[in-house]
N, C-alpha and C positions, 0 to 999 in steps of 0.2 A: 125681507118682506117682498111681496110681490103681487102685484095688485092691475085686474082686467078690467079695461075701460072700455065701455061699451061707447059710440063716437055720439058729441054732440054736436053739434052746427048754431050753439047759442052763443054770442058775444059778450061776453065776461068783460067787465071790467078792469085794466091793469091794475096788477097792486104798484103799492110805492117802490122805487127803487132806494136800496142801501147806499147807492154812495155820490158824491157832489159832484158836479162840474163844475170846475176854476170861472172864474168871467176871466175871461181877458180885457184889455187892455186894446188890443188891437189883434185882430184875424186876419190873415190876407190866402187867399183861395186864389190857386195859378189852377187853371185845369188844360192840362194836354189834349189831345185825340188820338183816336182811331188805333193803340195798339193794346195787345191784350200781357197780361201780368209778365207771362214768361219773355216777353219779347223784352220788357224792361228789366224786371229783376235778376239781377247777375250776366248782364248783359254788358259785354264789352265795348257797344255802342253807345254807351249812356255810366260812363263811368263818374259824372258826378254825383248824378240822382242815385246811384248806388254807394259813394260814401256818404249820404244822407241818410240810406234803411241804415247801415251800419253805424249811427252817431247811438252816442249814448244819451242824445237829447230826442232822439226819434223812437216813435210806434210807429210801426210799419204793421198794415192789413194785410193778410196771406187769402182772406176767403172775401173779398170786396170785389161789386158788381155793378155792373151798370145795368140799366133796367129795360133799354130798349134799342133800337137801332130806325133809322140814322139819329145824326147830331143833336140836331134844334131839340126834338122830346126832351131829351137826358137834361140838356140846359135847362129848359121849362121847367122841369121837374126838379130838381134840387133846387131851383129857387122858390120853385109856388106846391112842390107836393102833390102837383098833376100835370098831363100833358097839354091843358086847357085845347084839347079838343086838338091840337097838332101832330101830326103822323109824319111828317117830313119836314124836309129843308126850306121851304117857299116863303114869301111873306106870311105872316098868321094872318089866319082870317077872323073880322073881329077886334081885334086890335082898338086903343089902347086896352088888354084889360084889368078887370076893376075887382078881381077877386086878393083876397090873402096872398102877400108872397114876402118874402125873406127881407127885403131891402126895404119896402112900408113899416113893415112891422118895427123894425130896429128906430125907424124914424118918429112913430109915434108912441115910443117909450125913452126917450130923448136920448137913442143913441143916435149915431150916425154911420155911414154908408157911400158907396162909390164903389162905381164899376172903371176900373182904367181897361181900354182896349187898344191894343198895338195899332197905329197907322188910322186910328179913328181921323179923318179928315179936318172934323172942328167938333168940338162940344155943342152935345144935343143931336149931331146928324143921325138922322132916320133912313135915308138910304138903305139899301140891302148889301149894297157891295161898294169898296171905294180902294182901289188896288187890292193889297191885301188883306184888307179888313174885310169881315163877313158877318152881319148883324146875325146871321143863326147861333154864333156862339157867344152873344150877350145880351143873355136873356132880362136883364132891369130893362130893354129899351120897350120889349112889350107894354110896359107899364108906364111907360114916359108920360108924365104931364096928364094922367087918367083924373079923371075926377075923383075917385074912392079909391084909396090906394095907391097912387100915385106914386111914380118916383119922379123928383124934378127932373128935366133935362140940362138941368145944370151938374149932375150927377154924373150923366153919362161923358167920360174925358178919357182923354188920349192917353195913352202909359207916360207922356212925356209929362202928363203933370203928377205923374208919382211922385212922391215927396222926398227929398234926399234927406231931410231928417223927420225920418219916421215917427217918431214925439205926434206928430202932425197927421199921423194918417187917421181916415175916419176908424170910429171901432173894427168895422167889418166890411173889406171890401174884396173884392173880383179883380185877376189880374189875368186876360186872357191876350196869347202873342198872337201875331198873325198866322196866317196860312202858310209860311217859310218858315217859320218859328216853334208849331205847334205840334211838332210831328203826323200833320193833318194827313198828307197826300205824298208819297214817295216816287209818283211821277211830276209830280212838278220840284222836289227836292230825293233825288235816292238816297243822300244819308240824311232821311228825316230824322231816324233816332238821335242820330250821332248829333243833328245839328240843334236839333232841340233840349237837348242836354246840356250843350256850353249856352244857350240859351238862359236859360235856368241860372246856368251858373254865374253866368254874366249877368244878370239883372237881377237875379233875388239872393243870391250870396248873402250881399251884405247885411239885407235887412234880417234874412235866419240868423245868422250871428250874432247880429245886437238881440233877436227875439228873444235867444235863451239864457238871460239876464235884464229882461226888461217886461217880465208877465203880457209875453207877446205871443203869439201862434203862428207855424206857416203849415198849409194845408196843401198838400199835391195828389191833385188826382187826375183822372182822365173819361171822357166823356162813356168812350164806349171801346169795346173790343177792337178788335180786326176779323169781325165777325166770324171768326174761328173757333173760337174758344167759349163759350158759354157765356161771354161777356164780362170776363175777368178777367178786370183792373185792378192795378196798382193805385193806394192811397197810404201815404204818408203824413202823419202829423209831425214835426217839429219844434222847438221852442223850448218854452218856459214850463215846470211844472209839469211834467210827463215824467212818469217811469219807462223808459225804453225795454227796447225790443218787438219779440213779433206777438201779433196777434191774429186766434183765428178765428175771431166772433165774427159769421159772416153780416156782411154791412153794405148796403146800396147806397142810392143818394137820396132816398128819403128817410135812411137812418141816418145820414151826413145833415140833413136838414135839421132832424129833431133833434139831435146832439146841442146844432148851436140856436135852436129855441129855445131847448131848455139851460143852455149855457148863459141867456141873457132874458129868461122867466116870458118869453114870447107868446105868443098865440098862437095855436098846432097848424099850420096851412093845408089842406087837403090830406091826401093819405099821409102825412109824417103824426098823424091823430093817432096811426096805430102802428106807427112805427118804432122802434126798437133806437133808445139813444145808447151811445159810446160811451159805457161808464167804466171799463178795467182800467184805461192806459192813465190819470188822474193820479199827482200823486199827492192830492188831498181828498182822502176818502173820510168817510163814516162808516161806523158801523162795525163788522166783522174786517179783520184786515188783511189782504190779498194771498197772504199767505194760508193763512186759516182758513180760506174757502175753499173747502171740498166738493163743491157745485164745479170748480173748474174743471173736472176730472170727469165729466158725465161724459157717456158713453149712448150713441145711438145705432144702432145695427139692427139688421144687417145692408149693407149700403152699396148697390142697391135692395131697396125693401120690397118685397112682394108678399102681397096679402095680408104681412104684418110687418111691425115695428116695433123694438125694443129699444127701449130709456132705460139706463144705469144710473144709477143717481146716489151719490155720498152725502148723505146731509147731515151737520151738524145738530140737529134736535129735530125734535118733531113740529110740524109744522103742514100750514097748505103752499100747496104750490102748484103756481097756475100753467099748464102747456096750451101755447096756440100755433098754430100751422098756419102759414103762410106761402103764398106761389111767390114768384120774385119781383113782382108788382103791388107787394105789400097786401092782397087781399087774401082775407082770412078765411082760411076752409074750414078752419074746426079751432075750437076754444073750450076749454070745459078746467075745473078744477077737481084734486085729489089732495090726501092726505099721506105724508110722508114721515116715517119714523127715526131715528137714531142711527145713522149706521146706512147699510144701503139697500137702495130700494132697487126691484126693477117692474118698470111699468110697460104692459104691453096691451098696444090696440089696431084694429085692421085697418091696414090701407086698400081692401082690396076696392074699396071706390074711387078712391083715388086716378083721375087719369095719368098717363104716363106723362114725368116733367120734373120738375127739379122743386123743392121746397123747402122752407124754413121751419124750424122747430123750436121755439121761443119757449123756452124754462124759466119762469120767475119765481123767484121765491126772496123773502126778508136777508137771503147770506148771499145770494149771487142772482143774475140775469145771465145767462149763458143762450148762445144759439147754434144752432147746428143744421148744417146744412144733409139735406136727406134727397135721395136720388128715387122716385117710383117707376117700375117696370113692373107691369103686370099682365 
């Protein structure tokens, strides 16, 4: 079957997704910086974080992005789902603010929440800098003590009050190391990699290991590239409850957001409203089961795409299914739905409006959510 879509620009509605996201128990988010996939993965510099892609408790991202460059955005962003107005490293301007973000939200559905950050001075400091701590990469403190949304400053602590028995930790928190620790800056440490890895290994070990027998998660990503590379980061989930291996559903940090909204039934904060959650790596699904989904096989070419774009698609029955295109900032250039029959389809529509840039291709349908990352040169 084969079917010509004339482009729409109208915002369709998502349908429902097929399959559940576990709650946890406890989530803990380490985020690195500043290097891009290849420089981590299968890299001799960073040999523990590489026997974590290879655990059979791990998903590991092959097509995961960061969304902007410098630091402070990316931070912003995965917690609140916009850059609330910040383009760099500086204090924000505006500040506390008062909009939706990750760590409220958790608090006013009676979970709980903390940010630990390496070398934090005392609990609660607002400072910008205090040796090598750097308020640009934790981002709750924007929110500190805010009237509407608020995080307390009692929230904001030191990595020394991580909990040695995790039982204790809040549901979902932040574990950001310092600037020697983070793989941040290779002129102030040359083997960033290298020393951010026993990092890792040295301080969240243990807790990964109790995770994957105690309905727990550990989340490793990194803020942004090495501005090399398209801004493609390494993210790994670990723990409890995960089917292992890789995955190439490409995923930013405001699909890392919507994931754990809808992992603890949240409130969407800014762009994660159209953002695309982490539903394959789950190993309590609904619905059709991972195997039987022929949506995983879809095909979009040719890549790069000029003037046109073709979708291959295997679908189990007939059915609608929604395609929306996205730039890497989550905004939506076209949305439209089709009808899809038995067997496979292929759907083809113009890009030639499209400016030159890199894009999302979001297929939902009732058997699968697939994306696919699309290249336009025109």
């Amino acid at each position: 079957m084969k079917i010509n879509l004339s482009l729409s620009l109208s915002l369709l509605p998502f349908l429902a997704l097929c399959q559940t996201i576990p709650q946890y128990d406890h989530v803990v988010i380490c985020v690195m910086e500043n290097h891009s996939y290849s420089q981590i993965q299968g890299s001799s510099n960073a040999p523990y974080i590489n026997t974590l892609v290879a655990d059979q408790n791990a998903a590991t991202f092959t097509e995961s992005y960061g969304l902007t460059h410098p630091s402070q955005p990316n931070y912003i962003m995965l917690f609140s789902g916009d850059n609330q107005g910040e383009t760099g490293d500086g204090m924000p301007v505006g500040q506390p603010f008062t909009v939706c973000n990750l760590g409220a939200e958790l608090l006013a559905n009676s979970f709980t929440f903390a940010g630990y950050s390496e070398d934090l001075p005392s609990t609660g400091f607002n400072g910008e800098t205090s040796g090598l701590y750097a308020r640009k990469h934790s981002p709750w403190v924007n929110w500190m003590d805010a009237p509407t949304n608020g995080i307390p400053s009692s929230l904001h602590l030191s990595f020394t009050d991580f909990p040695s028995d995790f039982s204790q930790l809040p549901t979902l928190s932040f574990v950001i190391p310092n600037l020697e620790n983070d793989m941040h800056d290779p002129a102030l440490l040359p083997s960033a990699i290298s020393n951010g890895d026993a990092w890792v290994e040295t301080n969240m070990d243990a807790y990964i290991q109790w995770a994957k027998t105690n309905n727990s998660l550990f989340i490793l990503t990194f803020d942004e590239d090495n501005w090399v590379s398209l801004n493609h980061i390494l993210t790994v989930f670990i723990g409890d409850n995960l089917i292992g291996g890789s995955y190439n559903q490409n995923i930013d940090h405001y699909d890392l957001l919507r994931t754990l909204e809808e992992m603890y039934g949240l409130n969407y904060c800014g762009n994660s409203a159209t953002a695309t959650p982490i539903t394959d790596c789950w190993a309590e699904v609904v619905g059709v089961p991972l195997t039987e989904n022929k949506f995983e096989n879809a095909l979009v070419y040719p890549n790069p795409a000029v003037e046109k774009l073709n979708i291959e698609i295997a679908a189990n029955k007939p059915e609608t299914v929604k395609i929306t295109i996205t730039n890497m900032f989550a905004q939506v250039f076209a949305s439209y739905e089709t009808e899809v029959s038995e067997g496979n389809n292929q759907i083809v529509f113009p890009v030639d409006g499209f400016e030159d840039g890199t894009y999302f291709v979001n297929i939902i349908s009732s058997q699968k959510n697939v994306v696919k990352k699309m290249i336009v040169e025109n």
